[in-house]
C-alpha positions as CSV (number, residue, x, y, z in Angstrom):
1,X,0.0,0.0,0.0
2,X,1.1,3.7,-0.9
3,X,-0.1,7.1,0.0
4,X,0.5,9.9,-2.8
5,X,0.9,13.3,-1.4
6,X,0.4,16.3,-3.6
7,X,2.1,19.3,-3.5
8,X,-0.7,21.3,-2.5
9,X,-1.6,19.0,0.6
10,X,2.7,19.4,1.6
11,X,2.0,22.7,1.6
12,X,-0.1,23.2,4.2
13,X,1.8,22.5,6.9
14,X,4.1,25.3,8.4
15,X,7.9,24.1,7.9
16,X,8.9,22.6,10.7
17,X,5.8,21.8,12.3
18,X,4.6,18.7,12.9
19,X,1.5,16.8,13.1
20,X,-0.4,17.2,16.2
21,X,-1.3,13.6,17.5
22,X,-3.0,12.6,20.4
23,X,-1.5,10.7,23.4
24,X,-1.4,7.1,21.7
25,X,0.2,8.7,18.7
26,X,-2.3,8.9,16.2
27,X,-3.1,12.0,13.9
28,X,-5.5,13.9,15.0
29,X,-9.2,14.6,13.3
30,X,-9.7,18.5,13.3
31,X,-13.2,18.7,15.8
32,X,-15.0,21.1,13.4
33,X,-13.3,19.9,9.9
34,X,-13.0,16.4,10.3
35,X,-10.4,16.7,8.0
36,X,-6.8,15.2,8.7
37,X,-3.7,17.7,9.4
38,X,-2.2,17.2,6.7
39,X,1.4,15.0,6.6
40,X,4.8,15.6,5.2
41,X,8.6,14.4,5.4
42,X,11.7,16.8,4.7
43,X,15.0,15.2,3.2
44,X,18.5,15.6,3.7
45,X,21.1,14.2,1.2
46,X,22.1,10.3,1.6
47,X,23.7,7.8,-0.1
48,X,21.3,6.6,-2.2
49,X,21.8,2.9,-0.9
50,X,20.5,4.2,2.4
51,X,18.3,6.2,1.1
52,X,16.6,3.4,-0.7
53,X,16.4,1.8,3.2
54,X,15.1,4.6,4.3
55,X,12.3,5.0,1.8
56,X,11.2,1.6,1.8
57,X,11.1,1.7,5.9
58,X,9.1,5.4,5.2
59,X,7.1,3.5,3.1
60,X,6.1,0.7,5.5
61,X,5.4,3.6,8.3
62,X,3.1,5.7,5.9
63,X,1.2,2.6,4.8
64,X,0.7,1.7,8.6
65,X,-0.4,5.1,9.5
66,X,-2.7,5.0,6.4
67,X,-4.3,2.0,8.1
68,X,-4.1,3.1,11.7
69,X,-7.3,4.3,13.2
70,X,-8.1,7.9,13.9
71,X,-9.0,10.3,16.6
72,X,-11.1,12.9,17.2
73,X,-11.4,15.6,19.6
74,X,-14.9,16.3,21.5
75,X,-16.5,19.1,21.0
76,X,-18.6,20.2,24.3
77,X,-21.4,23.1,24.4
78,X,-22.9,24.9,27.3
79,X,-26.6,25.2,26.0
80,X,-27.8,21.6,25.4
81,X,-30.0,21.0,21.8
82,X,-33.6,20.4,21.9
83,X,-34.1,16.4,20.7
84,X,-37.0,16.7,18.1
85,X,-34.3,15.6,15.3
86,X,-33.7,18.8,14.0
87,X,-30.3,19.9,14.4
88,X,-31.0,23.6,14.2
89,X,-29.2,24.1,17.4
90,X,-25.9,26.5,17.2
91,X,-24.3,23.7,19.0
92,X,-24.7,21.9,16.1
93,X,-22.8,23.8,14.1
94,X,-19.9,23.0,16.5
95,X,-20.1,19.6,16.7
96,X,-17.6,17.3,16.5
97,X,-18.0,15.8,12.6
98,X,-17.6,12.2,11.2
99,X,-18.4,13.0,7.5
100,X,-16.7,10.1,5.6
101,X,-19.1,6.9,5.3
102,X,-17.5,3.6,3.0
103,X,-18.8,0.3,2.5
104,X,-17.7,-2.5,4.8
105,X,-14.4,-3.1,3.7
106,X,-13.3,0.5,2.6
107,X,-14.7,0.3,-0.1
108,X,-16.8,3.6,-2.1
109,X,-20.0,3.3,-3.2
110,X,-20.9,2.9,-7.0
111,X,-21.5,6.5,-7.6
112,X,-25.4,5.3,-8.6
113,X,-25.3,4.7,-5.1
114,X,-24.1,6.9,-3.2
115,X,-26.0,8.8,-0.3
116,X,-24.0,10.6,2.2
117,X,-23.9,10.5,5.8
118,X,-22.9,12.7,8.2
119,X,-22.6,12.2,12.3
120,X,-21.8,15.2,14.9
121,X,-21.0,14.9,18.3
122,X,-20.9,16.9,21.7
123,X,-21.4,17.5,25.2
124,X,-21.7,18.5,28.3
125,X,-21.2,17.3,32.0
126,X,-24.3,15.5,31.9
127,X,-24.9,13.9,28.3
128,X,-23.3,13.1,25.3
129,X,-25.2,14.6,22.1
130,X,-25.4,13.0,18.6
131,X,-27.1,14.0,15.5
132,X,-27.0,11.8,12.2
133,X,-28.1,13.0,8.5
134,X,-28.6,10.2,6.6
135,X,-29.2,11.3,2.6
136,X,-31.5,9.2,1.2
137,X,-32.5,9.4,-2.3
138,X,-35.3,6.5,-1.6
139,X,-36.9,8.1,0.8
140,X,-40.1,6.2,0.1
141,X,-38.4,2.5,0.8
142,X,-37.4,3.1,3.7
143,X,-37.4,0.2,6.0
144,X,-39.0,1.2,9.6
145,X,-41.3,-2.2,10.5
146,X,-40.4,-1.5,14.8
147,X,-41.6,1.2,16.7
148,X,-40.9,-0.5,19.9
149,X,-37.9,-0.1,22.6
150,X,-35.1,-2.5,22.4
151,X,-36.9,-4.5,19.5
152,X,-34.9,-5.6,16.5
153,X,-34.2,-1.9,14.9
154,X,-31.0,-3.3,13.5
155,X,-33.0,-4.8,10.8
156,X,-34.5,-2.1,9.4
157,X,-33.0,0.9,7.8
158,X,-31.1,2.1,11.1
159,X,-28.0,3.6,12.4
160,X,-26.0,2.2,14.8
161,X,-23.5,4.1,17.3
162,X,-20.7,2.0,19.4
163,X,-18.9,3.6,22.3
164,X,-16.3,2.0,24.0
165,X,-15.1,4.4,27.4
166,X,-12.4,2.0,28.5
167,X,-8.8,0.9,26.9
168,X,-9.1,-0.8,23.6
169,X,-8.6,-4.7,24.4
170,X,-11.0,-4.6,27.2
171,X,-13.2,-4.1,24.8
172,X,-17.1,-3.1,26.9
173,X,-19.0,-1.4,25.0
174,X,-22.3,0.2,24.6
175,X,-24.0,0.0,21.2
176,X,-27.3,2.1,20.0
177,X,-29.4,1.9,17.1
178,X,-32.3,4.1,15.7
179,X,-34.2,4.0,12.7
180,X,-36.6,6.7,10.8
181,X,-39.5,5.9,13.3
182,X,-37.5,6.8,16.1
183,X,-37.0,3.3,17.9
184,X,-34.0,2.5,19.9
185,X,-33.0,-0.8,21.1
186,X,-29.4,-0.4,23.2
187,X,-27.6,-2.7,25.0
188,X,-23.8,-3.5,27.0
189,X,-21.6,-6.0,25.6
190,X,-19.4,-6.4,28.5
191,X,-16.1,-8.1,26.8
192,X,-14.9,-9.9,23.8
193,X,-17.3,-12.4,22.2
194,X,-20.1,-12.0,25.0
195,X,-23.6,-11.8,24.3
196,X,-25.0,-8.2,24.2
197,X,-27.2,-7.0,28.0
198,X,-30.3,-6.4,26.7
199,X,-31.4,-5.3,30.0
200,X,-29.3,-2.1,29.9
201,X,-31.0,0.6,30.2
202,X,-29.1,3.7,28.5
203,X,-32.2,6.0,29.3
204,X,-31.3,7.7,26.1
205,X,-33.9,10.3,24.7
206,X,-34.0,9.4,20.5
207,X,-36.1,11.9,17.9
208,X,-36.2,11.2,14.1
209,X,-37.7,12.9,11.2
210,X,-38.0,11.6,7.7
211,X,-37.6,14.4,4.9
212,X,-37.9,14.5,1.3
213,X,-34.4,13.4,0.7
214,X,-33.5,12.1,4.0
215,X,-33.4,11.7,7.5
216,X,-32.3,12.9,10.7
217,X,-31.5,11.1,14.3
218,X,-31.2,13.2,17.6
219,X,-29.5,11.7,20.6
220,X,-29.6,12.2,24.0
221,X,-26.9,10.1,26.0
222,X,-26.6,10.7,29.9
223,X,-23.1,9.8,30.5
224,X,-23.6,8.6,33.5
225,X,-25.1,5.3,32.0
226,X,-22.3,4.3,30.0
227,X,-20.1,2.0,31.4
228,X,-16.8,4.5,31.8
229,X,-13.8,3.2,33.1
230,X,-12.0,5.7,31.6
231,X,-12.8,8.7,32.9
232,X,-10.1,10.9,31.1
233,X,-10.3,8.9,28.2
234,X,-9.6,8.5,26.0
235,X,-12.1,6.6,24.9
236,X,-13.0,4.6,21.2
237,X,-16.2,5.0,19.1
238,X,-17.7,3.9,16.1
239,X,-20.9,4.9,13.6
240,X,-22.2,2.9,11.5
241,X,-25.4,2.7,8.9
242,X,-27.2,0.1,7.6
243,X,-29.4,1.4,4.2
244,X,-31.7,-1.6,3.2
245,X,-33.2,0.6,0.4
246,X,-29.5,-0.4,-1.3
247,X,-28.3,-3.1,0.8
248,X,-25.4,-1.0,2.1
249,X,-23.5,-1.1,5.3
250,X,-21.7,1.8,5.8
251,X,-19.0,2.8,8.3
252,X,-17.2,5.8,10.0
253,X,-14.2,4.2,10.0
254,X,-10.8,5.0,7.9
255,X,-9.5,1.2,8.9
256,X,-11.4,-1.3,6.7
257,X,-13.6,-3.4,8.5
258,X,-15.8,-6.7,7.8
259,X,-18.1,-5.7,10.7
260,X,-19.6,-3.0,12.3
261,X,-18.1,-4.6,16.1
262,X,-14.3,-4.8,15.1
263,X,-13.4,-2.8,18.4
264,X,-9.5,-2.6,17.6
265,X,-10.6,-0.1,14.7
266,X,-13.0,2.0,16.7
267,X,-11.8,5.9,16.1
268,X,-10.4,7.6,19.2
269,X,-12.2,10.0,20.9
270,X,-10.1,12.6,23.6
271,X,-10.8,15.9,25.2
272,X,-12.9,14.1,27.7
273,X,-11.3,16.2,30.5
274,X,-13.7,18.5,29.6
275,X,-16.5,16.2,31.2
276,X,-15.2,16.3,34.3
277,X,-15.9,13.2,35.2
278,X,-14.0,12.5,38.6
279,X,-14.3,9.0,38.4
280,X,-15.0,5.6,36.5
281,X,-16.2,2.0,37.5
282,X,-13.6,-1.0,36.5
283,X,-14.3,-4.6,36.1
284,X,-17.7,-4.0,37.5
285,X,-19.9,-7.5,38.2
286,X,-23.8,-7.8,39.6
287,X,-22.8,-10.6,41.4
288,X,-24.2,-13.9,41.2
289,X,-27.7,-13.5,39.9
290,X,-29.5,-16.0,42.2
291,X,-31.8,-15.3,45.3
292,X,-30.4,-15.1,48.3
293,X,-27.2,-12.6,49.6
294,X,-24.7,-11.6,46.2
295,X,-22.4,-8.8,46.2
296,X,-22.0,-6.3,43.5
297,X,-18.0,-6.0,43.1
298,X,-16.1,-3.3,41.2
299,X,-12.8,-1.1,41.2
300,X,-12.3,2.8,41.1
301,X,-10.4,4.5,38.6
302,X,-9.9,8.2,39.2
303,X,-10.3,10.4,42.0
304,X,-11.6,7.6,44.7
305,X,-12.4,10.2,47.0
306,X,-15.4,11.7,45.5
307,X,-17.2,8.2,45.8
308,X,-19.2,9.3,48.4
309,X,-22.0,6.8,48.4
310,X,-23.6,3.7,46.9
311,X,-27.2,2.2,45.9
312,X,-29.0,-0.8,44.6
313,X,-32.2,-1.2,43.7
314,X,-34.6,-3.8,42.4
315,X,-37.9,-3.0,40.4
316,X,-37.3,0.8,41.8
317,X,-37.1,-0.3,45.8
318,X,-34.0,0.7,47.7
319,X,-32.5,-2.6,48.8
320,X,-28.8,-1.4,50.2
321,X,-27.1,2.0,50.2
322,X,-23.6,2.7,51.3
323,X,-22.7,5.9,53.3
324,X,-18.8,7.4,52.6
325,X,-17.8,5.1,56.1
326,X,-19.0,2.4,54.6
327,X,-17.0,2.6,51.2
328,X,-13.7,4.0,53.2
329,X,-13.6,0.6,54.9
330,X,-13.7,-1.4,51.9
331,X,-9.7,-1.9,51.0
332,X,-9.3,-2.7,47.1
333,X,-12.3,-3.6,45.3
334,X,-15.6,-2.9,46.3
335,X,-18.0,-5.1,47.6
336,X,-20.9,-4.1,48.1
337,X,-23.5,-6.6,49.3
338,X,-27.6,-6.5,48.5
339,X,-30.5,-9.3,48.2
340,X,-32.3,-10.9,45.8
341,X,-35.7,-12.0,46.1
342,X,-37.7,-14.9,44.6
343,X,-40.3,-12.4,43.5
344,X,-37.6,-10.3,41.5
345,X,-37.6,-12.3,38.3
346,X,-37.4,-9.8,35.9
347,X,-37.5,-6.4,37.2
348,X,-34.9,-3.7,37.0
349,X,-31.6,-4.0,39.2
350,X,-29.7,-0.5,39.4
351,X,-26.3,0.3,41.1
352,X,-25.6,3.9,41.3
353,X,-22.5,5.4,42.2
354,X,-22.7,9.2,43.4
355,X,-20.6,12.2,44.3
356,X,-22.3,14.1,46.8
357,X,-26.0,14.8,44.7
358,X,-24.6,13.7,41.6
359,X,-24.9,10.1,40.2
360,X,-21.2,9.4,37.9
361,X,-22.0,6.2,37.4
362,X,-25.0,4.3,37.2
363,X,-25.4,0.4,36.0
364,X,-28.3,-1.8,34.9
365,X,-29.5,-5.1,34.2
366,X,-33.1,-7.1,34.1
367,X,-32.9,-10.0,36.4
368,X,-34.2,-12.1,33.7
369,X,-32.6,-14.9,33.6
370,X,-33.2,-15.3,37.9
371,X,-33.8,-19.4,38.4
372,X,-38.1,-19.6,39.0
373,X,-37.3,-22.9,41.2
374,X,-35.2,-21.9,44.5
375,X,-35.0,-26.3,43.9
376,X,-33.7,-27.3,41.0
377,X,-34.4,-30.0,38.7
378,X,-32.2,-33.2,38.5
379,X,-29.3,-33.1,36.7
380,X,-29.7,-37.1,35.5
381,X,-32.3,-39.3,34.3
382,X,-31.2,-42.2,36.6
383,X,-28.0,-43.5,38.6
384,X,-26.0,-46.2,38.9
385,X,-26.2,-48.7,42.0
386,X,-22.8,-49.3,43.3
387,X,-21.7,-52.3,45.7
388,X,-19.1,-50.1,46.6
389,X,-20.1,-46.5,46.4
390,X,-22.9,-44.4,47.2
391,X,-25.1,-43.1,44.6
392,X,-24.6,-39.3,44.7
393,X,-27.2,-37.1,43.6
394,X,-26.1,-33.2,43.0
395,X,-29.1,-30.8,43.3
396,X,-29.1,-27.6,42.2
397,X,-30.2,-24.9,45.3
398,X,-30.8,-21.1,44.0
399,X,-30.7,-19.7,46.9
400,X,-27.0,-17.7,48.5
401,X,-26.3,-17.9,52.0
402,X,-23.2,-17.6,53.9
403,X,-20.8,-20.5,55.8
404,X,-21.9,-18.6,58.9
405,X,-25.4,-19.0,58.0
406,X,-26.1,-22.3,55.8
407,X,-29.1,-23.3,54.2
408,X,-30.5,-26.7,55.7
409,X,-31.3,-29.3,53.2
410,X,-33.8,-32.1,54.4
411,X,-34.4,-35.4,52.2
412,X,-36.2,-38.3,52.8
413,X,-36.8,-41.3,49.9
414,X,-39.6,-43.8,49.2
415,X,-40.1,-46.6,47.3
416,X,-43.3,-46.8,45.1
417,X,-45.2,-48.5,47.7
418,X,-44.7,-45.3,49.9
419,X,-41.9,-47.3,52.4
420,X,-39.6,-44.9,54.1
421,X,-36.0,-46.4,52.9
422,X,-34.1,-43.7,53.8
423,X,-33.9,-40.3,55.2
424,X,-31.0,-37.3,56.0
425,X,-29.9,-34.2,56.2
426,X,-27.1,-31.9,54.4
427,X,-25.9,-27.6,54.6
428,X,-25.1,-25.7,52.0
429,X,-24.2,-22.5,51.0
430,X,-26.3,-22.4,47.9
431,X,-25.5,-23.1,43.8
432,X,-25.7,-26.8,45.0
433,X,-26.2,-29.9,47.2
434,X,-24.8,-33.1,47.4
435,X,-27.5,-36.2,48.8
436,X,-26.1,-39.4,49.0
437,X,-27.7,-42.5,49.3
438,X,-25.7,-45.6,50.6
439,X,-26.3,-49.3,50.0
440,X,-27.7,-52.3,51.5
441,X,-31.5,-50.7,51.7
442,X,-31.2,-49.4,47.7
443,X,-32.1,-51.4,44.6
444,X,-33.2,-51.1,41.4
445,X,-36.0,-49.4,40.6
446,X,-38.4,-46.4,40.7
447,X,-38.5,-44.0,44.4
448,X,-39.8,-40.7,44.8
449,X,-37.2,-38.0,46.6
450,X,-38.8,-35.5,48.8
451,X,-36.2,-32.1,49.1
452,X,-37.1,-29.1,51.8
453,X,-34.9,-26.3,51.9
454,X,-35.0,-24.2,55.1
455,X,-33.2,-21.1,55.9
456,X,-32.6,-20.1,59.6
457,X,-35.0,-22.8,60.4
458,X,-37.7,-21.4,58.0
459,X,-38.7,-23.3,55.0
460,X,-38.5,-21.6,51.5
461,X,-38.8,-24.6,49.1
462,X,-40.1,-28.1,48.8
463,X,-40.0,-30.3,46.1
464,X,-40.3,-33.9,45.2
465,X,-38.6,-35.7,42.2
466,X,-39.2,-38.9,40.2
467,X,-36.2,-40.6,41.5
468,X,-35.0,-43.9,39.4
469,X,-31.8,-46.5,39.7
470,X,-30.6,-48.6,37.7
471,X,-27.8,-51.5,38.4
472,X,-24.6,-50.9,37.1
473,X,-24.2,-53.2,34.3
474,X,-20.1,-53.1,35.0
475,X,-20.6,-54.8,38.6
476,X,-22.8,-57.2,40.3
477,X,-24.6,-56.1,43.6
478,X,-24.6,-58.9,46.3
């Protein structure tokens, strides 16, 4: 790969001034322009064997730096736009702008098919701003079949806008889509090749309007909702377009991609000191998701000291909150322990993280996939009789508890006649149990398991299983 330089684009740059780049060393998109500073190289006589080296390592460097992905600076405003997918604001106007759109794989459009689109960014302490112009020639095939929140907007005629506020190779990152009705579906992907959190909740405000030649997406973004662990930045983005009128997938993106989720091309965003965002939230868990006591774990990047405080909630009820003695006491990580109740299969859980009034951080999740059963079902159709083993039976408990406090499993078995062959008790501290049964009294055949679970004494679940055993056809039982 080469990169031709005209004399006219040499030109631009002062002599002796070089390209300003950002802090990982890439060239830097101007904010209002989006246009690159321009490059050059002076030359000094050499021996023309060297200077064949030195061309051909030049060369190598330009090509790389053709490839390498690029950075923008953020533009922020003090009077925040109106989201009615206008983009009349004067903020607008001074908006950072991605302007360059290519087919998946760098490629240009046919110019038959060409429709521009152009993305502007900005903020302010609170939210992150974004308008998209998407021209659109075939207005009247647009696709826009969902109106709904968080349903499948991606296949209709849609954009789609990826942020990623931590280091590139973590790789967590929000992603957003709208189309010409004005639907959003967003959701967290939390690492490389994991499923996307549809129960994220950006609590983004989305307009669009629909013109004669095109159409228009407002954003509204409170920052507090995405998942920063960065909080100077910088931080990696992506925007992207899907136009089914053409069948085109478009990107943002000066590195050619095969897909609109290949993080280690998202552009590089900086001037997020602006923000003032005094801290973010690192390798941030919900816990176990199972009834019972979890803990919501996390680490602090920035200025720790303005953490002052800590909630959770479920379905909109405060279920812990952490005062600034609570948080000073926790050395490392945070751990911050809440419950979960059988009853809170699939509400809302929130974890907020506040300086003084203010929440910085805030995270969600729908307890969706909560077990129903606090007693699972059996892992096996039927085990084995041993002469010289016990048949162990592993039970799935949903329920938490601690070693201090233990859940009380009680069991008894009986065969079909309703005969009492055996009976016991185990403690666990949830996920699991083990019940054993031990021969002579066992045989083949068909028994029915009776399981109570009790906590402090109390029971919480009872269930009885369809219990059969078989002989092990690699021994003989006396």
């Amino acid at each position: 790969m080469s990169l031709r330089l005209s004399r006219a684009a040499l030109s631009r740059r002062p002599k002796g001034v070089e390209p300003r780049r950002s802090a990982a060393g890439r060239p830097v998109i101007d904010a209002r322009r989006s246009t690159p500073h321009a490059g050059g190289y002076g030359a000094e006589r050499v021996p023309s064997r060297v200077a064949g080296v030195i061309a051909a390592i030049l060369g190598v460097a330009i090509a790389f730096q053709a490839r390498a992905a690029e950075s923008y600076v953020l533009a922020t405003t003090t009077q925040a736009p109106v989201i009615d997918g206008r983009l009349d604001e004067p903020c607008w106007q001074q908006a950072t702008a991605l302007d360059r759109f290519v087919l998946l794989g760098g490629i240009e459009p046919p110019p038959d098919q060409r429709a521009a689109t152009r993305a502007l960014l900005t903020a302010d302490q609170a939210n992150l701003y974004l308008g998209i112009v998407c021209e659109e020639p075939l207005v009247a095939k647009l696709t826009q079949r969902h109106t709904e929140r968080d349903s499948d907007v991606w296949q209709d005629d849609d954009v789609e806008v990826m942020i990623m506020p931590c280091a590139q190779g973590v790789d967590r990152y929000v992603q957003i889509c709208a189309n010409p009705a004005g639907a959003l579906l967003d959701g967290y992907l939390p690492g490389p090749a994991a499923p996307m959190d549809k129960g994220y909740d950006s609590e983004a405000e989305v307009s669009a309007r629909v013109g004669a030649s095109d159409w228009t997406v407002e954003l509204r973004l409170p920052l507090a909702n995405l998942p920063v662990e960065s909080p100077a930045g910088p931080w990696y983005l992506h925007v992207a377009r899907a136009r089914r009128t053409t069948g085109q997938y478009l990107t943002s993106l000066r590195t050619p991609v095969a897909s609109f989720h290949e993080t280690r091309a998202f552009a590089e965003l900086t001037g997020l000191e602006a923000l003032r965002i005094p801290f973010g939230i690192k390798d941030f868990s919900f816990g176990q998701r199972l009834c019972g006591t979890t803990d919501c774990t996390a680490l602090v990047e920035g200025d720790r000291q303005r953490l002052s405080g800590a909630e959770i909630e479920i379905g909109g009820q405060r279920r812990a909150s952490f005062d600034p003695a609570a948080l000073a006491i926790t050395a490392g990580a945070l751990s911050l322990p809440f419950s979960i109740a059988p009853g809170d299969r699939d509400k809302a859980l929130v974890v907020r993280f506040l300086d003084g009034a203010r929440v910085v951080q805030r995270r969600s999740t729908v307890l969706g996939a909560l077990p129903a059963d606090l007693l699972g079902g059996l892992t096996r159709p039927a085990y084995y009789l041993s002469a010289n083993e016990a048949v162990t039976i592993e039970l799935p408990v949903n329920l938490l508890s601690s070693r201090q406090e233990p859940l009380a499993v009680t069991w008894t078995a009986a065969d079909e006649q309703g005969e009492t062959l055996g009976a016991g008790q185990t403690e666990t501290t949830g996920r699991s149990t083990r019940i054993r049964l031990y021969w002579p009294r066992w045989r083949p055949g068909s028994y029915r398991l009776a399981v109570t679970l009790l906590q402090r004494g109390t029971e919480v679940a009872r269930r009885t299983y369809p219990l059969r055993l078989v002989s092990n056809p690699w021994e003989d039982l006396p």
